[in-house]
C-alpha positions in Angstrom: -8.6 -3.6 23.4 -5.3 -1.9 22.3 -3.3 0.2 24.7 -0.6 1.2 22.2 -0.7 3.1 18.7 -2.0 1.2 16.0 0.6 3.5 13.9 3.9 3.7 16.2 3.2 1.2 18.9 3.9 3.7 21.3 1.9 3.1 24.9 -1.5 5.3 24.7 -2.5 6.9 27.9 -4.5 5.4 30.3 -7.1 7.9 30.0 -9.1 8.5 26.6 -9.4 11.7 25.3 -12.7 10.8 24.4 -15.7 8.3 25.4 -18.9 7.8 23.8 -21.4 5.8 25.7 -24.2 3.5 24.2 -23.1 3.7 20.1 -24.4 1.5 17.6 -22.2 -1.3 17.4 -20.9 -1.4 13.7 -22.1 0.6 10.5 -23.5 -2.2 8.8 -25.6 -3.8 11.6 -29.6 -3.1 11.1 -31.8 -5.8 13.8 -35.1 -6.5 13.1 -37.6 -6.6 14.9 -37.1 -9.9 16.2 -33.5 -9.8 17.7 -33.5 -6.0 18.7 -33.8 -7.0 22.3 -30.0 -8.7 22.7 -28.7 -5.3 20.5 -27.1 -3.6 22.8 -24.9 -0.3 22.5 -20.9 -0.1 22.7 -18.9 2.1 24.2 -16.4 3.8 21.9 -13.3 5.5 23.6 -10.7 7.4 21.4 -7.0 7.8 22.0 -4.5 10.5 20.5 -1.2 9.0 20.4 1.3 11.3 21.7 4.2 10.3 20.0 2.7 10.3 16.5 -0.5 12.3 17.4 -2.5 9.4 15.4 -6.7 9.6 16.8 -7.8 6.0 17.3 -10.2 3.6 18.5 -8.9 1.4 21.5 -12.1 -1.4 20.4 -11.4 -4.5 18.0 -11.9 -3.9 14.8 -15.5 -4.7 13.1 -16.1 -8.4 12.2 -16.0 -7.7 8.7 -13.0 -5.6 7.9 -11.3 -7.0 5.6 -14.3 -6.3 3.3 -15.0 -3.2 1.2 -19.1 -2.5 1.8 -20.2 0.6 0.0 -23.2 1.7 1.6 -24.4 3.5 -1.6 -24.2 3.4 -5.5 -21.2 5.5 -6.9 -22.8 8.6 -8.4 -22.2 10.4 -11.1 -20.6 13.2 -9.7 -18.4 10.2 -7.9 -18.0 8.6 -10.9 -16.8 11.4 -12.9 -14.2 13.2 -10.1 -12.9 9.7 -10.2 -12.3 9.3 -13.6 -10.8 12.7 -13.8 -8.7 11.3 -11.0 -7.2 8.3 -12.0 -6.7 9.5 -15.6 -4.1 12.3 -14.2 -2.8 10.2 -12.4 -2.1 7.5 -14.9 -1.0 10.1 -17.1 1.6 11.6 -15.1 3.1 8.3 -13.7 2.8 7.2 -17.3 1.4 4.2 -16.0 -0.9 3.0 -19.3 -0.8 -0.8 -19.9 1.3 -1.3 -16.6 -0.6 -3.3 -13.7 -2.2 -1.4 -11.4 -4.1 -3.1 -8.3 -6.9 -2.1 -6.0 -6.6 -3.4 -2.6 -10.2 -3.7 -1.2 -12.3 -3.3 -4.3 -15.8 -4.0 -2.9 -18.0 -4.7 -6.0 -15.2 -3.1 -8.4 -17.3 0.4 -8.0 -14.2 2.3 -8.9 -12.1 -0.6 -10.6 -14.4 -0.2 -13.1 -13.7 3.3 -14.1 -9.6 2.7 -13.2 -9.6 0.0 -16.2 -11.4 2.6 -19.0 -7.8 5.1 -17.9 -5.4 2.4 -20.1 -4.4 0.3 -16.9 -4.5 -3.3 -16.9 -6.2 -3.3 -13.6 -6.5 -5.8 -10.9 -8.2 -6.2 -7.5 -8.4 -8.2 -4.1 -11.3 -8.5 -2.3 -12.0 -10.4 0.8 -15.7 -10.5 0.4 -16.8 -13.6 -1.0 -20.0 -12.3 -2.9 -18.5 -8.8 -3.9 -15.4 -10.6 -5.5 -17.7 -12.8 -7.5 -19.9 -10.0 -8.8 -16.6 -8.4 -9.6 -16.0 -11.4 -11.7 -18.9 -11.6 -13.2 -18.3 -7.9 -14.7 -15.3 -9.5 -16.3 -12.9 -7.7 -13.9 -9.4 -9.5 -12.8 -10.5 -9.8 -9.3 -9.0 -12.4 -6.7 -10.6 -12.9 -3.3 -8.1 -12.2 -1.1 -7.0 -10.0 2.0 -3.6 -9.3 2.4 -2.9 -10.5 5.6 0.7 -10.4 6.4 4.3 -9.8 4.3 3.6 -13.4 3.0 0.0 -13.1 1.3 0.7 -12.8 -2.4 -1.8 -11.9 -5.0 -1.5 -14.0 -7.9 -0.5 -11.2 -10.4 1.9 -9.8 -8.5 4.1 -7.9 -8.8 2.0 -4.9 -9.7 3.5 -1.2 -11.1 0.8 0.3 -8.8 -2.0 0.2 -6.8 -4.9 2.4 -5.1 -6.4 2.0 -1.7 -9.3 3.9 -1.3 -11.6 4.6 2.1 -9.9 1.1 3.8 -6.5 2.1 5.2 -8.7 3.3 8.6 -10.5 0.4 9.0 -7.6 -2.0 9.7 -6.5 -2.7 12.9 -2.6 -2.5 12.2 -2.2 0.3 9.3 1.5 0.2 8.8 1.7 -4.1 8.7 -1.6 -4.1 5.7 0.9 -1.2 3.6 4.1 -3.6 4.0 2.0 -6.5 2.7 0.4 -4.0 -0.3 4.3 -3.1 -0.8 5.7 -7.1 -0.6 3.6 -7.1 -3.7 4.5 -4.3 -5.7 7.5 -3.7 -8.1 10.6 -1.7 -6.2 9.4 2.0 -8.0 5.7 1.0 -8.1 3.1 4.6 -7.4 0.3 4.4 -5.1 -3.1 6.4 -4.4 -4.0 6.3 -0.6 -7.2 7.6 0.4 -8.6 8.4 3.4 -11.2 10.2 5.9 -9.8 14.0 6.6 -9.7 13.8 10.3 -8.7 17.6 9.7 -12.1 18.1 8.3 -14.2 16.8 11.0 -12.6 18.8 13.1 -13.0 21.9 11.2 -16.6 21.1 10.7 -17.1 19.7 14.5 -18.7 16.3 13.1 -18.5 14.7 16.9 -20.6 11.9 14.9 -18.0 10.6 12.4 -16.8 8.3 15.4 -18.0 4.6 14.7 -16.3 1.5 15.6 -15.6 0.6 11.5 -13.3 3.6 11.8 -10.0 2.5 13.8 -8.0 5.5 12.8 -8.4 9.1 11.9 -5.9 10.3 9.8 -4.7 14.0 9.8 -2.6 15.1 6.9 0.8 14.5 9.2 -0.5 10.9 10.8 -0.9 9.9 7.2 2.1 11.2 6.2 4.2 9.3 9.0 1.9 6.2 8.5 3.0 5.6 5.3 6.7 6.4 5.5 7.0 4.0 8.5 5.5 1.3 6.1 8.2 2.0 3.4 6.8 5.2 0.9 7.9 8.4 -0.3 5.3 10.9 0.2 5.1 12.1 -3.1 1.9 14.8 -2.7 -0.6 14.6 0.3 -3.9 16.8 -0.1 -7.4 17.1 0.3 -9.6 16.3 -2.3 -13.7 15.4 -2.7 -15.0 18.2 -0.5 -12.2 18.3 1.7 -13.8 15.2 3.1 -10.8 12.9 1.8 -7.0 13.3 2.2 -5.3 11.7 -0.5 -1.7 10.8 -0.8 0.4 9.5 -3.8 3.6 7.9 -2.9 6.1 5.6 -4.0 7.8 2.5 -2.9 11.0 3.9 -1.2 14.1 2.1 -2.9 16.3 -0.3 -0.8 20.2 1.3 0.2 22.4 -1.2 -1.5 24.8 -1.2 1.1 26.5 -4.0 -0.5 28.6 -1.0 -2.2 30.8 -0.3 0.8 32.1 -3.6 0.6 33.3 -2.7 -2.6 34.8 0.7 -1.5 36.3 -1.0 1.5 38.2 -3.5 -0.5 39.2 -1.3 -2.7 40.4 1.4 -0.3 42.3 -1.5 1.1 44.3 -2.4 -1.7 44.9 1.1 -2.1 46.7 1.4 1.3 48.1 -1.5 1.0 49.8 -1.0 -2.3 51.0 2.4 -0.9 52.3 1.1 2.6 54.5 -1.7 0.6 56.5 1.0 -1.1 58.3 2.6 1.9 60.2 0.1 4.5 58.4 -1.9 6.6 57.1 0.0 9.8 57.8 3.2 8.4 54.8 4.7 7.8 52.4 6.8 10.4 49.0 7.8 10.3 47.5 11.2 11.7 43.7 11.0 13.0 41.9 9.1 15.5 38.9 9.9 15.0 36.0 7.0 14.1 36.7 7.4 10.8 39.9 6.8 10.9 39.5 3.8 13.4 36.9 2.0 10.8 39.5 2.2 8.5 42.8 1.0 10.2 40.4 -2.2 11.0 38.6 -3.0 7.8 41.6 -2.5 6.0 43.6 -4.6 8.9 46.7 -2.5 9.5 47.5 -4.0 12.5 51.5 -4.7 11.8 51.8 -2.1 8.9 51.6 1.6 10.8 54.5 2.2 13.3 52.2 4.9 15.0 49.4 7.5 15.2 49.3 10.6 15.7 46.5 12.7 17.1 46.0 16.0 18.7 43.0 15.0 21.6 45.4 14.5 24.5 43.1 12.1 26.0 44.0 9.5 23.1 47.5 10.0 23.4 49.6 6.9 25.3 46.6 4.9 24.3 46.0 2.0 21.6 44.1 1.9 18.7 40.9 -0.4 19.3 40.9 -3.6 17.4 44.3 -2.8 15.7 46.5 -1.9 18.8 48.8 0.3 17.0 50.2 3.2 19.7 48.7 6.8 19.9 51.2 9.6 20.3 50.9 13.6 19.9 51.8 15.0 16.8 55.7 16.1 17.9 56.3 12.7 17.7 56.6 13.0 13.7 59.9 15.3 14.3 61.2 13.3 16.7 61.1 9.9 15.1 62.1 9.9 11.8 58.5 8.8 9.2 58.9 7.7 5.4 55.3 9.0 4.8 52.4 10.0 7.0 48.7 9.2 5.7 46.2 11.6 7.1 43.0 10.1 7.8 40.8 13.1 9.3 37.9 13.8 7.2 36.8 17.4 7.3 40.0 18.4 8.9 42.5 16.9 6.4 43.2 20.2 4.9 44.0 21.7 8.0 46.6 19.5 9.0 47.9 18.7 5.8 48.6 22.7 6.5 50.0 22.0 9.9 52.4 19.3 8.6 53.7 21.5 6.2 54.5 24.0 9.1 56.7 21.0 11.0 60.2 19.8 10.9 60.0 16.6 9.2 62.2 14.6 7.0 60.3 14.8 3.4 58.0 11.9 3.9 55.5 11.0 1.5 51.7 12.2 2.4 49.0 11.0 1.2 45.0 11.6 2.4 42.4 9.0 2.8 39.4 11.1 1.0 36.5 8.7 0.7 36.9 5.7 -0.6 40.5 7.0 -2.2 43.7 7.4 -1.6 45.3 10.4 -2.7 48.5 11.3 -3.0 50.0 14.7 -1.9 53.5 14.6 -1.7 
C-alpha cells in the first residue's frame, strides 16, 4: 500500500478521497464455477495528491502489469484513426526509416499498423505468449519489461517510441519513462497515451476505478509526469472520443555545463593578462556582489587586487570570502591612489562606470567584467 504519490513522492493524506468497497479484484480475473467461493472483493481507495494533484490507487499494482492484455480485437475504426495517427506523426517528425519502439506491445495490435507508416518498428513485451505471437507475425519484438535505468532493449537506442494505454498501469510512472528514455537517442519523439481522467469526470463514470488502473491522468498530471521523467511536452490533447489524452514530447537535451569551465579559464587569463600590465597591487575592483565573489575565487585573485570597493555598508571593513582581499567604500578610490579599477557588477556596471566618471581619480585604467569577457573602457 503506498502512502506517497506514485508521481512526486509527496506524502498522500491519511484519508482517501474516495473508497470503493467489495470491487472485482483485477480486469482480467473471470472464476469458474469451481473456485468462485475463495473470490473475494477488494477494497479500492483513491488518493489526490496535493502537491501534484495526481488521482491514484493506494493498492499494489495487478499481478500482471508489465503485460499489455487487450481485452478486444482492434477495430476498424481503431485501426484506421491509428493509422491516420501515426502517419502524421511520422510525417511531421520526419521519422521514416528511423527506429521507432513500442513499449508494451501486447500482440503487436498497433505495431502492426506503426511498421506500414515507413518506420522500422520495434517492440518489448513482457508477456511471454503475446511476444511470441508477435514474432510469429514477423514483427521485431523482444520480451522484455523495462524495469529500471539498466534494462536495455537489444536495438537500442531507438529515434522514437510510443506507449499507448500502459503508462497508468505501473506502479512508479516517472522511474518506467527514465528507463524508456535510457534507451532512446538524446532528440528521440515520443507518443504517450493515456485514459482522460478529465473525461470521466466530465461524463461522471464513477466505474472507471479498477485496481489495473494505478493512476488517472489529467492533462496537467500528465504534463508534470513526463517533465519530471526528462521530456519536453511538445503537444498534450485529447484524442479517440475524448477518452484518451495524448502527449508527444521529446527527450529534453542534457546542459553541458562543461562550457563554464571553459569561460572560467578563459575569463581568467583575461584578468590575469590585464592585472600583469599595471604594478603589482595596483589594481582595485568595484562590486561585491555573488557574482563578483565567484569570480575573484575561480579566477584566484587572492594576492593580485589591493582592494574592493562596494557601496552596501554592511560589506565594508570586511573580507572577501575565500580570497580575503579588504572591502572598503567607494571614497577610498580618491583617496588611495588606483592604476585601474575593474568593475564587476552585472546589471549595474553602467551605472557606476557613470559614477566613477563623476569621482576624483587619477586616470586609471577601467575595464568591465561582462560575461565571460573582459572589456576594456578606458
Amino acid at each position: 500500500m503506498s502512502l506517497y504519490c506514485r508521481v512526486c513522492d509527496a506524502a498522500l493524506g491519511a484519508t482517501p478521497s474516495l473508497s470503493y468497497c467489495g470491487m472485482p479484484k483485477s480486469a482480467q480475473y473471470f472464476p469458474d464455477e469451481f473456485n468462485a467461493g475463495n473470490d473475494f472483493g477488494v477494497d479500492l481507495h483513491v488518493y489526490e495528491c496535493n502537491a501534484c494533484g495526481l488521482i491514484q490507487l493506494s493498492a499494489e499494482p495487478v499481478s500482471y502489469y508489465r503485460e499489455v492484455i487487450r481485452a478486444t480485437s482492434v477495430s476498424a475504426e481503431m485501426a484506421a484513426f491509428r493509422h491516420d495517427q501515426f502517419t502524421d506523426w511520422v510525417e511531421k517528425y520526419q521519422l521514416h526509416q528511423k527506429k521507432v519502439l513500442e513499449v508494451g506491445c501486447g500482440r503487436g495490435e498497433y505495431l502492426e499498423i506503426l511498421a506500414q507508416t515507413g518506420v522500422d518498428a520495434y517492440g518489448v513485451e513482457y508477456g511471454e505468449l503475446a511476444s511470441e505471437h508477435c514474432q510469429s507475425l514477423g514483427l521485431n519484438v523482444e520480451k522484455l519489461f523495462l524495469e529500471d535505468r539498466l534494462t536495455r532493449v537489444a536495438a537500442c537506442p531507438f529515434d522514437a517510441f510510443v506507449m499507448l494505454n500502459f503508462l497508468e498501469h505501473l506502479p512508479s510512472p516517472v522511474h518506467s519513462l527514465q528507463a524508456i528514455a535510457d534507451n532512446l537517442k538524446s532528440d528521440a519523439i515520443g507518443l504517450v497515451e493515456v485514459p482522460n481522467f478529465e473525461m470521466i469526470m466530465e461524463k461522471e463514470l464513477f466505474s472507471e476505478f479498477i485496481p489495473d488502473h494505478l493512476s488517472y491522468f489529467s492533462k496537467e498530471t500528465l504534463i508534470t509526469t513526463l517533465n519530471l521523467a526528462g521530456f519536453e511536452v511538445l503537444s498534450c490533447q485529447a484524442v479517440w472520443h475524448d477518452y484518451n489524452l495524448s502527449a508527444v514530447v521529446r527527450k529534453r537535451a542534457t546542459k553541458n555545463l562543461k562550457r563554464f569551465e571553459l569561460f572560467q579559464h578563459d575569463l581568467k587569463r583575461q584578468l590575469d593578462h590585464y592585472i600583469n600590465i599595471f604594478p603589482s597591487n595596483s589594481v582595485a575592483i568595484w562590486g561585491a556582489g555573488h557574482q563578483a565573489l565567484a569570480i575573484m575565487a575561480l579566477a584566484n585573485l587572492s594576492g593580485k587586487i589591493r582592494f574592493v570597493v562596494d557601496s552596501a555598508k554592511f560589506k565594508q571593513n570586511k573580507l572577501t570570502p575565500a580570497t580575503h582581499i579588504p572591502i572598503t567604500a567607494p571614497a577610498k578610490l580618491e583617496q588611495e591612489p588606483i592604476a585601474a579599477i575593474i568593475i564587476m557588477a552585472g546589471s549595474f556596471s553602467d551605472e557606476i562606470y557613470r559614477i566613477l566618471k563623476t569621482m576624483r581619480l587619477n586616470n586609471p585604467g577601467i575595464a568591465v567584467v561582462d560575461g565571460a569577457n573582459l572589456k576594456i573602457l578606458e
